[in-house]
N, C-alpha and C positions, 0 to 999 in steps of 0.2 A: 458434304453433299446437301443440295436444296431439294427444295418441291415439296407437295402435300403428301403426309405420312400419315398411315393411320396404324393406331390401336386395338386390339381385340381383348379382350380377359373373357375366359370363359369359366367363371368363378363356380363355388361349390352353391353360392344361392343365388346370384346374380349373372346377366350375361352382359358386357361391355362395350362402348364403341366410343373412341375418340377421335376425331380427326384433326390434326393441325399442322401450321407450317409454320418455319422459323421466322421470330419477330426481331425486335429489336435487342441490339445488347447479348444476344445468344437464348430470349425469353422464348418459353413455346406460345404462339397464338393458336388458341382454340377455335376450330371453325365448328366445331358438331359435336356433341357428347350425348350421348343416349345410354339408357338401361333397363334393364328389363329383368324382373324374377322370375327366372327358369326354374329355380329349384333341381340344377342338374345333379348333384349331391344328395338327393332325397332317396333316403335306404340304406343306400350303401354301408355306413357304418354298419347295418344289421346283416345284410346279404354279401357285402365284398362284391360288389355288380351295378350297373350305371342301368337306373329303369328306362324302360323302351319310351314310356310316354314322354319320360324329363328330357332324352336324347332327344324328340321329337320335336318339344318345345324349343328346345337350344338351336337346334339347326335352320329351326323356320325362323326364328331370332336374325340368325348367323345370315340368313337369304337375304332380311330385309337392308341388313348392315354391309350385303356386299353392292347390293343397286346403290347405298346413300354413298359408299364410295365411290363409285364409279359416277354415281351424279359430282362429285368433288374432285375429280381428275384425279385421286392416289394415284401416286406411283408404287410406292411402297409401305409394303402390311408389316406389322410383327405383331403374331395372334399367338395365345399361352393358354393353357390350362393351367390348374393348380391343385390341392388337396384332393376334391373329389375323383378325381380324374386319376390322382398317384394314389389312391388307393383301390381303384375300381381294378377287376381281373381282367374287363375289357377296355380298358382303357385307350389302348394303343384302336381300338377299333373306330371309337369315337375320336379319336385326334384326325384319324382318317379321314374320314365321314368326313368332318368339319374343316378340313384343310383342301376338300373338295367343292365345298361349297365359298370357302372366303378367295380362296385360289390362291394361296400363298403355304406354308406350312404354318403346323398348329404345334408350338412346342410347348412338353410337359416339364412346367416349371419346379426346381426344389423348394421345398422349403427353403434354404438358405438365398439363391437367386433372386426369389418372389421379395423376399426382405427387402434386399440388396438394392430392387429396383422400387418398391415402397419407399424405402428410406432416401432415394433419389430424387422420385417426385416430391414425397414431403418437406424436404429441408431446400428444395431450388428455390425459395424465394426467402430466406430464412434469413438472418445476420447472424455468421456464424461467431459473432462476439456473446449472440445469448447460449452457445453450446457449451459443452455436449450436449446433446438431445438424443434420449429416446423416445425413437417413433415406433406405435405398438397399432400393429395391423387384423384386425379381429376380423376373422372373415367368417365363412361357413362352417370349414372342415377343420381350420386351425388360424392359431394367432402366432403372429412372429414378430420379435423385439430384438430391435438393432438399434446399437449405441454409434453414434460417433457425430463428430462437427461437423465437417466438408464430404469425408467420406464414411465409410460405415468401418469401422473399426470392430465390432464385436457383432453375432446375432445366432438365435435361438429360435427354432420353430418349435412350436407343440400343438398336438393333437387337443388341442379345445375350441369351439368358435360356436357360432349361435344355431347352424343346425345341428351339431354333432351332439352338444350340452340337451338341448330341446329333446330328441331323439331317445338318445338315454335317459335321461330323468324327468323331464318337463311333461308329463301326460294330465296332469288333472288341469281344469278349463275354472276359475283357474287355476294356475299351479299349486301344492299342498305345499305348507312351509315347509316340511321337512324335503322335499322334490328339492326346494329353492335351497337347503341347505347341501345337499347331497351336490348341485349343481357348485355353489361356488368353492367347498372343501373339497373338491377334484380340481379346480381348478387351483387353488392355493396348492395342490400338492403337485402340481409344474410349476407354479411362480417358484416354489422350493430350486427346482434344477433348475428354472432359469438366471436366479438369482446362484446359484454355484457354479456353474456353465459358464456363468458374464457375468461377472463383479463387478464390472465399471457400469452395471445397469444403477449403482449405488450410488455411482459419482454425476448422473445426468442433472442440469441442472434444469431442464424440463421436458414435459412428457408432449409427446406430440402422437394424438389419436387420428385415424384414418378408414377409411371404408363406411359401411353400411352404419352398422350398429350403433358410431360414435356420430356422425351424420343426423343420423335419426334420432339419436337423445338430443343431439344441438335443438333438432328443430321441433321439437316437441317443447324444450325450455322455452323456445324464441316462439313457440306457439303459431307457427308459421301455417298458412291456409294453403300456403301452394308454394313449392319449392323454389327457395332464394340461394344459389348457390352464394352472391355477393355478401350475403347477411352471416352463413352457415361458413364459409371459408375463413380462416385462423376466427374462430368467433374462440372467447375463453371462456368452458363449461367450468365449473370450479365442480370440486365433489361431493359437497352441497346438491348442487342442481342435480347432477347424477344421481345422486342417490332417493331425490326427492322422483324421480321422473323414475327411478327405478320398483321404488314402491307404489306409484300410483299404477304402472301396467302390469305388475305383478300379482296385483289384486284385482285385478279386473276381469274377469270374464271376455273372452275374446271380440262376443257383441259387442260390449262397451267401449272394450280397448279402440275399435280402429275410430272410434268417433273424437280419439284425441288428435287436435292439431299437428303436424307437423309429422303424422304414422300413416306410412304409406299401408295399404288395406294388405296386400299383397307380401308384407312383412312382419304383420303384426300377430302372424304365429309362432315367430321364432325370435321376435324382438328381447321377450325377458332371456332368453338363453343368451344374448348375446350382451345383454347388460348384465347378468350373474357374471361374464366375464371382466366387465369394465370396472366394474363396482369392484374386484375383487383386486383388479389391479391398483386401484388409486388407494384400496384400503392398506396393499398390501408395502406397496411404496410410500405410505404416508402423506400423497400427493395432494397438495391443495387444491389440484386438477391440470386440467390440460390443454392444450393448446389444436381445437380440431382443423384440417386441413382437406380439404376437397381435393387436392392433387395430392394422386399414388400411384400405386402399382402403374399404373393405365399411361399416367404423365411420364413413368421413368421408362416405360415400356418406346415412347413416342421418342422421348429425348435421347435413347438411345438409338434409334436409325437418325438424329440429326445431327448427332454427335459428329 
């Protein structure tokens, strides 16, 4: 099938919009990408409930993104929830809501799916002579790691990602070491099951990072003043850089934090939660670092109505 397709993600910290139509070779060309931090995941972990306001946010989000479709002739949407959303009691209410306003359905993605289609976007422009690759997707509510070369062979969701970590441990401004340590020894105690769940996460022969948080440390290395997806796409963060970019906003005080280049304002309360993830990963794989990719979730979301 052809024509203009669009994308939605209505993430645990982020809300999403792609639109594109098939290019050359089976490539997706991207006509419009936008994003916006809803924060619709904000609570829940404490309450098991989607707050009124962050629904509020999402949906006025969700309005602006249905006119830039319809300014783009879409034909056809595939719009997801994810973590926040599958742990919220009202969850199905908010899928409602929001599959009223995009006018297509709003499906609530697994853990396992969400991967599936991360790992889609991330590796379509990949040589799968440098695989296997794990692509590790750090999101709001949780991170999921899928092995495989062409297709995903192996993957593992868990309950960690930069609000969930924040939320539970991360309250002093800034964070207390010992916050910072609480934060990444829960998360080493999943890399445990993910690493006995998916054994061949052993055998990757590189890591391939995605979303917000690995994004965000790219561009804070690259010191970027204003967002270069060209510069920030497969750029290679080693764990060096990570970890240096991970200490310099972990001691900072949130004032000072968002005055570092390449840290969106709007992110830069939940940014160390989501590098206590990343850090924890590259320490825990002994990774020299990784390979970050601007196409995910969003891109496999797209590629699959062009499929």
């Amino acid at each position: 099938m052809t024509g203009t397709v669009a994308a939605v993600d209505c993430g645990t910290n982020s809300t999403r919009l792609l639109v594109a139509r098939p290019g050359r070779d089976g490539a997706l060309e991207p006509l419009d990408r936008r994003m916006v931090i809803t924060r619709l995941g904000a609570g829940v972990d404490a309450t098991g409930t989607l707050d009124g306001a962050a629904v509020e946010r999402t949906l006025d989000v969700l309005r602006g993104y249905r006119r830039a479709m319809d300014e783009h002739g879409v034909a056809r949407v595939r719009a997801s929830g994810t973590s926040a959303v599958r742990d919220a009691a009202d969850g199905d209410a908010f899928l409602a809501a929001a599959a009223e306003v995009v006018g297509a359905p709003v499906e609530l993605l697994s853990g396992e799916e969400e991967g599936r289609l991360a790992f889609r976007g991330a590796t379509a422009e990949l040589d799968p002579r440098s695989g296997p690759f794990l692509v590790v997707d750090i999101g709001g509510g949780s991170t999921e790691f899928v092995v495989g070369t062409t297709e995903p062979e192996g993957l593992v969701s868990v309950d960690v990602g930069c609000v969930r970590l924040t939320e539970r441990f991360l309250h002093g401004d800034p964070p207390l070491p010992e916050e910072l340590s609480a934060a990444i020894s829960v998360t080493e105690a999943y890399l445990e099951d993910v690493v006995r769940l998916l054994p061949a996460t052993r055998e990757a022969r590189r890591l391939v990072g995605v979303a917000g948080t690995v994004s965000t440390v790219a561009a804070v290395e690259l010191g970027l003043t204003a967002y270069d997806r060209d510069r920030v796409h497969h750029f290679a963060l080693t764990r060096e850089a990570a970890e240096d970019v991970f200490r310099t906003l972990a001691t900072e005080a949130r004032a000072d934090r968002i005055h570092n280049p390449g840290l969106e304002e709007a992110r830069a309360d939940v940014i160390v939660g989501g590098c206590c993830v990343l850090v924890a990963v590259l320490r825990w794989f002994d990774a020299e670092g990784l390979l970050v990719s601007e196409s995910d979730l969003l891109d496999g979301l797209a590629r699959a109505l062009l499929a």
